[in-house]
N, C-alpha and C positions, 0 to 999 in steps of 0.2 A: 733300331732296325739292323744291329749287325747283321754283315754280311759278309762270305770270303767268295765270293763269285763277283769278279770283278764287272761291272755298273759298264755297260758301252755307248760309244757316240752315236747320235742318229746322224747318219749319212745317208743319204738316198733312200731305199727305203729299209738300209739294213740299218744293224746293232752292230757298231766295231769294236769291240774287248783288246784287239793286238792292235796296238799303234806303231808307233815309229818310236816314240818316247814313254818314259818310266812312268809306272802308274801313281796317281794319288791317294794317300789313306788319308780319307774326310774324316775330321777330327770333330766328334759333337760335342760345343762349346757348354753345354748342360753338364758334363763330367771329366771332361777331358782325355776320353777313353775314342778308341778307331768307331767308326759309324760304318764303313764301308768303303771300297776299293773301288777307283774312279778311272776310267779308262779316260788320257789326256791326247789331247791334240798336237801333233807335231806340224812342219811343212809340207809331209807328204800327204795327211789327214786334211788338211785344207784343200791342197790343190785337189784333191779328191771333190770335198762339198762345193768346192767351187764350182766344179766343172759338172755335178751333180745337181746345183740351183740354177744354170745356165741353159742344161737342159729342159729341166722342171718349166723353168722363165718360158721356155718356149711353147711347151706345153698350155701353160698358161692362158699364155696371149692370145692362144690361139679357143679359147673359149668365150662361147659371148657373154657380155655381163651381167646379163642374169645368171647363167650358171655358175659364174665368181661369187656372185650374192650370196645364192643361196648356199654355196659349198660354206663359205666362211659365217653363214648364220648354223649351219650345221654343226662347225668345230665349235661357235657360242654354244648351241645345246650338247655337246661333246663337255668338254670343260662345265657344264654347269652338273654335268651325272656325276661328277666328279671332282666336286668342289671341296668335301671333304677330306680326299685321301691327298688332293695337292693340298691343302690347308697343315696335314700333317708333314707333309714331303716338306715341307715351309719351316716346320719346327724342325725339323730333323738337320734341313740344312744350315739353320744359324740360330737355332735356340730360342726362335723370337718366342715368347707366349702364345699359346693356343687363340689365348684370346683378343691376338692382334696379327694372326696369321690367315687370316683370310683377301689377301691380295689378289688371288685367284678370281673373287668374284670382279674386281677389276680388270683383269685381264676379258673377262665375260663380257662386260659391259661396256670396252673398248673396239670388240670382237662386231657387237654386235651394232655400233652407232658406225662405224666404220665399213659394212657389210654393207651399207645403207648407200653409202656414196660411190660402189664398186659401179653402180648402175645409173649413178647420176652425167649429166657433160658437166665436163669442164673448160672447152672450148669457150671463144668467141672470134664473131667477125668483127672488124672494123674499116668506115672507108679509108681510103689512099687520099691523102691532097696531089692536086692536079690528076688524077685517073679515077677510071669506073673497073678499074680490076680490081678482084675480091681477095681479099688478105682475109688470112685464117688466122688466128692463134690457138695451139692446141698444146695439152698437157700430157707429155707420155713417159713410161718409167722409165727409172734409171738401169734396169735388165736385174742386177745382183747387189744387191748392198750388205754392208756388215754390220751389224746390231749387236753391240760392246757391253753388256750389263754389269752391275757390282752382284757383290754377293749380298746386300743386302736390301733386296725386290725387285727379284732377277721376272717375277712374272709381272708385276706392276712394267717394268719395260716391254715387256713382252706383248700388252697390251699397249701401248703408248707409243711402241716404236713397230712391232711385227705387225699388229695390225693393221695402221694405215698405209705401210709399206707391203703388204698382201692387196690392199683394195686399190691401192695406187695401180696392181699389175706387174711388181716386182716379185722376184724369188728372195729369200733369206736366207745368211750365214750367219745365226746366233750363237756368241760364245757369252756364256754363262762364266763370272770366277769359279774356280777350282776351290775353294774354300765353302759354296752353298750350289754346286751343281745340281743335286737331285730332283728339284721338283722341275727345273727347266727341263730335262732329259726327257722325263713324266710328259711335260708339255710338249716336245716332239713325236714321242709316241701317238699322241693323240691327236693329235693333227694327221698322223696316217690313219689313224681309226677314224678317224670323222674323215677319210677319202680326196682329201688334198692329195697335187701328185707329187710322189716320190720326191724327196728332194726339195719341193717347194720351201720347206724350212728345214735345215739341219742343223741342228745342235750340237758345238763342240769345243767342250769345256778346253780351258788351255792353260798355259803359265806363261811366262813371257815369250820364250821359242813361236810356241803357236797364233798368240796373239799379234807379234809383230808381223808373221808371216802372213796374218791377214789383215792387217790395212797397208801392208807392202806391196798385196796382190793386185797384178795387174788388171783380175778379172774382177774385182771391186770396185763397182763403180760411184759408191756413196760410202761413206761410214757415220752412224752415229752411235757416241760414247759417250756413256753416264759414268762419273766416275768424280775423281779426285784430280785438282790441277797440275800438279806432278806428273803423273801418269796422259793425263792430257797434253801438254807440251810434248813426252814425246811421240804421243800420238800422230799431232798435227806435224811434227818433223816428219815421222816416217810415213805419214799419208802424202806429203809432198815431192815424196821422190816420183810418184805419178798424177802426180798434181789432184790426187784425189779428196773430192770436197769433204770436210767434215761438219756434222753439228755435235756440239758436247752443252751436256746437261752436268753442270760441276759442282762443286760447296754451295757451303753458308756459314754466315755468323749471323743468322737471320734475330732483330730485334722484336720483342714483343711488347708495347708500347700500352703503359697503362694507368690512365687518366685518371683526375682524380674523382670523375664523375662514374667510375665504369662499376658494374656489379661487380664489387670485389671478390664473391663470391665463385662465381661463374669464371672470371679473371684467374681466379687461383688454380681451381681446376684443370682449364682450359691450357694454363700454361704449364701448370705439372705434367700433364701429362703429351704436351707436344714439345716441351723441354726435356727431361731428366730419364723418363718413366718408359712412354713409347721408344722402342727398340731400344731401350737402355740409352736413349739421347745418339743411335749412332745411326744418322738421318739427315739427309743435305738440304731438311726442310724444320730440323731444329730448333726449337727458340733459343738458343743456347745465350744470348743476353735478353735481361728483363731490364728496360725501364720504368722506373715508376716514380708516378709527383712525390714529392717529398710529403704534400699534406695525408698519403695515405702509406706511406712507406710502408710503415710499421705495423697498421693493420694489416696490406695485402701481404707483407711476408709469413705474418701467424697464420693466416688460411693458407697458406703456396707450403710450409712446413706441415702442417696439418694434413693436407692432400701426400704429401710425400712419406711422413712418416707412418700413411695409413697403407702403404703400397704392400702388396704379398709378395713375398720373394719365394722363388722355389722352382718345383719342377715345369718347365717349361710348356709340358703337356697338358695339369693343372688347369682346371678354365677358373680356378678361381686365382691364381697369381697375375699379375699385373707389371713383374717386373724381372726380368730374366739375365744372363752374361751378355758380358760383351764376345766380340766371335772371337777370340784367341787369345794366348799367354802374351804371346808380343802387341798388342793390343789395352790386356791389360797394363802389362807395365809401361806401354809411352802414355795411358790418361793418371797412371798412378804417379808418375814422372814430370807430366804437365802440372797435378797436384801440387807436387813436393815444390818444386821452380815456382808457383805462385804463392807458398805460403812464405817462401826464400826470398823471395821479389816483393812480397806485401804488395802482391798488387792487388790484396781485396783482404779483408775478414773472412774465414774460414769457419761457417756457422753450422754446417752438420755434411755428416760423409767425410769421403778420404780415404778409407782405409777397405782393402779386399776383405769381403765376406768368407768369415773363415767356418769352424764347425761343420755341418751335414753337407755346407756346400765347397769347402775348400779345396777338392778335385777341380771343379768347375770355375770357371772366369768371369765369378761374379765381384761386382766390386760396387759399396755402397752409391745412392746418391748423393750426390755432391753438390752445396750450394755456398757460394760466394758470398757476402754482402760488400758493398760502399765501394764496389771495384772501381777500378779506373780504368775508363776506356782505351786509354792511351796502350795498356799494358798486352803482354802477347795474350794471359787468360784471354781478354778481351777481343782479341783482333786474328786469331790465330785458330782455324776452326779443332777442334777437341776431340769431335767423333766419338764419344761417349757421352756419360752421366754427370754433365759437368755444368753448372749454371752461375753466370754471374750475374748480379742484381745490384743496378747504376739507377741513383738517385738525379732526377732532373726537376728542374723548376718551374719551365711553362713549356708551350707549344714550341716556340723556337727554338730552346733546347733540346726539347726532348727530340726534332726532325735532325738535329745537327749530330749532337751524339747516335740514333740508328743512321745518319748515312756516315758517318767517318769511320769506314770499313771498307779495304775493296772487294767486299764481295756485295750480291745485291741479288740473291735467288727470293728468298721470302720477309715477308712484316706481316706481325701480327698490330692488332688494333683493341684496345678493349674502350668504349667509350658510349656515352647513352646521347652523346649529341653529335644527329647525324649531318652538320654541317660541317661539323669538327672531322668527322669519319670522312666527308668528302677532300677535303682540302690537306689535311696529312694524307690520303691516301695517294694525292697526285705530286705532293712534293717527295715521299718516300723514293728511294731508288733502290727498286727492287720488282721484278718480273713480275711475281704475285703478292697483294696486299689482301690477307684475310681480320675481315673486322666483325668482332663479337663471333668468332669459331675458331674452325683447329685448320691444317691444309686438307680441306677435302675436296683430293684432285678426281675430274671429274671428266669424260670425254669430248664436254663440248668445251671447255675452257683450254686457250693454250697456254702451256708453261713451260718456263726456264728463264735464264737470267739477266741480269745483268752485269757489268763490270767482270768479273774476273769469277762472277757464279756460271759461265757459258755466255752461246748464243747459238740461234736457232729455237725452236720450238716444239713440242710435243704436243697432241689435243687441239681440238677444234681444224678449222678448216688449213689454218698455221701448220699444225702438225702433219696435217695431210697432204699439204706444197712440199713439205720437207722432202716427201719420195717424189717430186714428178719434177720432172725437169720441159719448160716450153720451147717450144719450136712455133715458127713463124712461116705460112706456107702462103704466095701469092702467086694469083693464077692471073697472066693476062688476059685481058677481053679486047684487045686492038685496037 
């Protein structure tokens, strides 16, 4: 999509091209060549959307709930006219495959279960011991929150965090990375074309300058950040100088757990391609360790290579490719660098992958799959999340093992389950420690279900009624009767 008209932030109901700080040239990880000129956020561009979703907020509020309904089932039929061209904005921004760039229709379908509760109460009374005065409890928004996306499913957040925070009765301050802003920018526009007011959501991509300067804002009254634990640490410092609350959605070294009873088949599959394959493994929902019984080791690894070595590598746009770059040169070389240190360290067998994809694609920041055997969990492969195309495959021996090596990790976002005995599925599902336990599927996040993590993957929640507390803060109202 080159471009040399630089890309602008949606601020109230304009387009800002002249910021305060230098623009970004979005770099499309498919070739490694400019995609377009990003207009970035500085402290002056915030305190702008600030004071731009502060008014919007009031706007807002001041409509009754059915007209919140239906505006935000409006922006779901808005985004669904237009499912395709953000599907493409999607590949444009991080190179994912066409054929696993449809996040958007999540964002649709977050829009639209969420639209549903703008008009619901969320109130209740209860009595008072020793009195007959009536106590309220009531749920009301936090006014302006900040919504922190990654660059890789900036509209999956958008859904999962903008929308229960629009039906909550909040305004939004979305910042999108600077590395896959385009289709969030997209996703502001149309929130003004589908008649939201001004400001209600503004978009504005940032680098560190802008982004601190919005969870430092004194007019932020929530933040939630999806992202990486680094980056979240110093989130929650600089969100504490106004003591403002955070939820973060964080990593994984999520295990995929695979019996010796389990369709090996279906197992192989399932875990290629929610390991290695899906956005090139760089996913905070991962299977980036595979356990498996030792009785079938050997079998599931010849299907799990079979699955992988059938993967199409290529142009991103392609609906027949299946496996695309990672989003950057410095990207590629810390997973090709993790590589090299684990084959230095022995901390596993080095059975296929490793090395950048050179020839028609070596502009581009492809770099093969990469699959471990006989790892040791102990080692950093192991415990250290990768962010890329990178799998290790730990041999275990029964049920007890196989719960003790997936939980000695501190992270705890996802487990996978492959197994044909659903009593077995019940009972590892409830000693696993981790947010979400998917058994016999892949993560298929969903907007009635809440997610996020445990240990050191987050806390707080996204989906379901969880996600939707996350915006509203209660208040306690008692009225005497004498």
């Amino acid at each position: 999509m080159t471009t040399h008209e630089p890309v602008g932030l949606v601020v109230g109901g304009d387009r800002i091209t002249a910021s305060s700080v230098p623009h970004h040239e979005h770099i499309f990880p498919g070739t490694g060549g400019p995609n377009a000129i990003v207009a970035m956020a500085g402290s002056a561009e915030i305190d702008r959307a600030v004071a731009c979703a502060w008014e919007a907020h009031r706007e807002w509020a001041g409509f009754t709930v059915d007209r919140r309904r239906d505006l935000l089932i409006d922006l779901a039929d808005v985004i669904h006219e237009n499912l395709d061209e953000l599907a493409a904005l999607n590949v444009h921004d991080y190179a994912v495959p066409i054929s696993f760039a449809g996040t958007a229709i999540l964002l649709e379908r977050f829009l639209r279960h969420f639209a549903g509760y703008a008009d619901k109460p969320f109130g209740l009374s209860t009595p008072v011991a020793g009195s007959f005065d009536v106590n309220l409890v009531e749920r009301e928004p936090y006014g302006v929150v900040g919504v922190i996306a990654p660059w890789n499913g900036a509209l999956a957040v958008a859904g999962a965090c903008v929308a229960p925070a629009l039906a909550a009765g909040n305004a939004v301050v979305f910042k999108p990375s600077e590395l896959a802003p385009l289709a969030s920018l997209r996703f502001g526009e149309l929130c003004l074309e589908a008649g939201l007011p001004p400001g209600l959501v503004n978009v504005v991509p940032a680098g560190p300058e802008g982004g601190e300067a919005l969870v430092r804002h004194p007019g932020i009254r929530k933040i939630h950040f999806t992202g990486g634990g680094h980056t979240a640490r110093a989130v929650v410092q600089a969100a504490a100088v106004n003591l403002t609350p955070v939820v973060a959605e964080l990593g994984g070294k999520s295990a995929g757990i695979v019996f010796d009873d389990a369709d090996l088949d279906a197992a192989a599959m399932l875990s290629a391609h929610q390991g290695p394959l899906m956005q090139s493994g760089q996913s905070c929902a991962c299977a980036s360790r595979l356990l498996v019984h030792g009785s079938v080791y050997d079998a599931f690894l010849e299907r799990f290579s079979a699955v992988i070595d059938a993967a199409m590598v290529g142009d991103p746009f392609d609906t027949a490719v299946t496996f695309g770059p990672v989003i950057s040169e410095g990207a590629l070389d810390r997973i090709h660098g993790v590589i090299e240190n684990a084959v230095h360290e022995r901390a596993g067998v080095l059975l296929t992958g490793g090395k950048r994809i050179g020839g028609e694609y070596s502009r581009g920041y492809y770099i093969e799959p990469t699959v471990f055997g006989d790892v040791d969990n102990t080692s950093n492969l192991a415990q250290i999340e990768t962010f890329g195309p990178v799998v290790s495959v730990i041999r275990f021996d029964d049920d007890a093992d196989a719960l003790r090596l997936a939980n000695e990790t501190p992270y705890g976002l996802n487990a996978f389950v492959h197994t044909r005995d659903l009593n077995r599925a019940h009972r590892v599902a409830r000693a696993l420690e981790a947010g979400s336990v998917w058994i016999n599927t892949f993560s298929d996040i969903s907007p009635q279900g809440p997610y996020g993590g445990y240990k050191q993957s987050g806390f707080g929640r996204t989906g379901g009624i969880d996600g939707l507390h996350e915006f509203l803060q209660t208040k306690n109202i008692r009225i005497g009767m004498g």
